[in-house]
C-alpha positions, 0 to 999 in steps of 0.5 A: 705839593711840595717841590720834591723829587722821586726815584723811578725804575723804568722797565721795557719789555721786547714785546711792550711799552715803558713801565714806570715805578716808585720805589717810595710811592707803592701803587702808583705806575706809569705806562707809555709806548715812548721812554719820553711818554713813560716819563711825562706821564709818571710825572703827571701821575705822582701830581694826580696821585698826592692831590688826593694822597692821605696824610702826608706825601710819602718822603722820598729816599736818596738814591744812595739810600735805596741802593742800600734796600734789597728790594731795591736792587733787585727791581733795579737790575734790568731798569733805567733809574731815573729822577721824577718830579710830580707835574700835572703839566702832561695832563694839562697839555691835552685839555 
């Protein structure tokens, strides 16, 4: 897996955990009842996720590039932006 990062939207809902998402990663989501659960957990997903990806990993955006993207800004309006590095440390923890 290549050493990289991805930009993620952190959403919170009054009533319901964190909700993780990729912009450059379509379909792959995270939950966790704490901001710092939500995080280690999309980190082991994006590793879970390109273990069996087909073809190539997809190739993250700048963050300056995906403020470019209308769809981006839209889903950012109520989100924390964060940086995420694909990690299967998360899952390994619990074996």
């Amino acid at each position: 897996m290549r050493d990289v990062h991805y930009i993620a939207l952190i959403h919170k809902d009054a009533d319901s955990g964190y909700g993780v998402s990729f912009p450059d990663v379509p379909g792959v989501i995270a939950m966790g009842d704490t901001l710092d659960q939500a995080i280690a957990e999309a980190a082991a997903v994006l590793a879970f996720a390109f273990e069996d990806w087909p073809g190539e990993q997809p190739v993250p955006r700048t963050l300056e590039a995906l403020r470019q993207d209308d769809e981006f800004q839209a889903a950012a309006v109520d989100a924390v932006v964060a940086v995420i590095r694909p990690s299967a440390e998360y899952y390994q923890a619990a074996e």
